[in-house]
PADO-306335 format. One record per residue (C-alpha): residue in one letter; x, y, z. Coordinates in steps of 0.05 Angstrom, whole numbers, always signed. Each point is the difference from the previous one (the first is absolute). Example, Ala and Ser with C-alpha at 12.3 -4.5 7.8 and 13.67 -1.06 7.14 Angstrom:
2
> residuo:xx:yy:zz
> A:+246:-90:+156
> S:+27:+69:-13
END
This chain:
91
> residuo:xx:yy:zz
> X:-3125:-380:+2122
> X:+2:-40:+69
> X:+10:+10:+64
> X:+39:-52:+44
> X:-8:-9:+80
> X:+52:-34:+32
> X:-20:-61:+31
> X:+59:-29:+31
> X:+84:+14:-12
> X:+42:-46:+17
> X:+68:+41:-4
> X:+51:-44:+39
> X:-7:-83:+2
> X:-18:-42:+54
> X:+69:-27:+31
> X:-27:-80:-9
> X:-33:+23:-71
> X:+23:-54:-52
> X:-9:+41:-57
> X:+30:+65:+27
> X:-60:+39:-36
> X:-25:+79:+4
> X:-63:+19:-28
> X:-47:+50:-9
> X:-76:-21:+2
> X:-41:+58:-27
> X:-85:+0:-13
> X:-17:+42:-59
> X:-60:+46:-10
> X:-19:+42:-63
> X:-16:-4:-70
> X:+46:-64:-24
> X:-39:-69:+18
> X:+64:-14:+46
> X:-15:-34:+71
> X:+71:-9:+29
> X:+69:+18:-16
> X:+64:-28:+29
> X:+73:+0:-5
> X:+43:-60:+18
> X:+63:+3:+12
> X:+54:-62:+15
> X:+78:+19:+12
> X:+47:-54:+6
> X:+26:-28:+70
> X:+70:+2:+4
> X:+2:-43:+55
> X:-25:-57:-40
> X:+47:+5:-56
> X:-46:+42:-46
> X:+23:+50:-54
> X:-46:+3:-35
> X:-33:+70:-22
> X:-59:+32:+44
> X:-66:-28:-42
> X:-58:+52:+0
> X:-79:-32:-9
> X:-59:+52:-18
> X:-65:-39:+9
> X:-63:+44:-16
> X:-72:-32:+17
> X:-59:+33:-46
> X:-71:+13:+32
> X:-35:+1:-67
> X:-65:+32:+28
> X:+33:+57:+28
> X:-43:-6:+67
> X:+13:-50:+56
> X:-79:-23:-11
> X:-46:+1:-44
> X:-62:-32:-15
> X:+16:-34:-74
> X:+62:-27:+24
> X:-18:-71:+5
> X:-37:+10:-74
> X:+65:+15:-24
> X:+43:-54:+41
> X:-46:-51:-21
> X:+4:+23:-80
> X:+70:+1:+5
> X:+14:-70:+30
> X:-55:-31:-55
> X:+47:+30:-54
> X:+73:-19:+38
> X:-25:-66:+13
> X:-26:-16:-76
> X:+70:+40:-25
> X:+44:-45:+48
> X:-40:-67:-16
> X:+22:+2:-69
> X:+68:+11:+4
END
């Protein structure tokens, strides 16, 4: 379906880090019109009281166009922002 490079892994936290985070930053390639993927993950510090459970974020960024450039782009971009602009006027 895809195929996902790995861009950057952060496996262990920095030791100042506030948010004691790991993630997993990933550019995708292939037949879906996905750009990025990434996972997000925030355990709780014991040292500051928290019990909380470990949270886990998936963010996923779409390239549309399926091509890092290409010539109608800005046709598109600038169709798109007449109609999200007159949709999100009216509300």
């Amino acid at each position: 379906m895809f195929k996902l490079e790995a861009v950057r892994v952060k496996r262990v936290p920095d030791a100042g880090e506030m948010d004691n985070a790991r993630y997993l930053l990933f550019e995708c390639h292939g037949g879906h019109p996905i750009g990025i993927f990434s996972i997000y993950a925030r355990s709780s510090i014991v040292a500051q009281g928290e019990t909380d459970a470990t949270q886990v974020f998936m963010v996923v960024g779409f390239n549309f166009y399926g091509v890092r450039w290409w010539p109608g782009v800005r046709v598109f971009n600038k169709l798109w922002e007449a109609v999200h602009n007159r949709v999100t006027a009216t509300s």
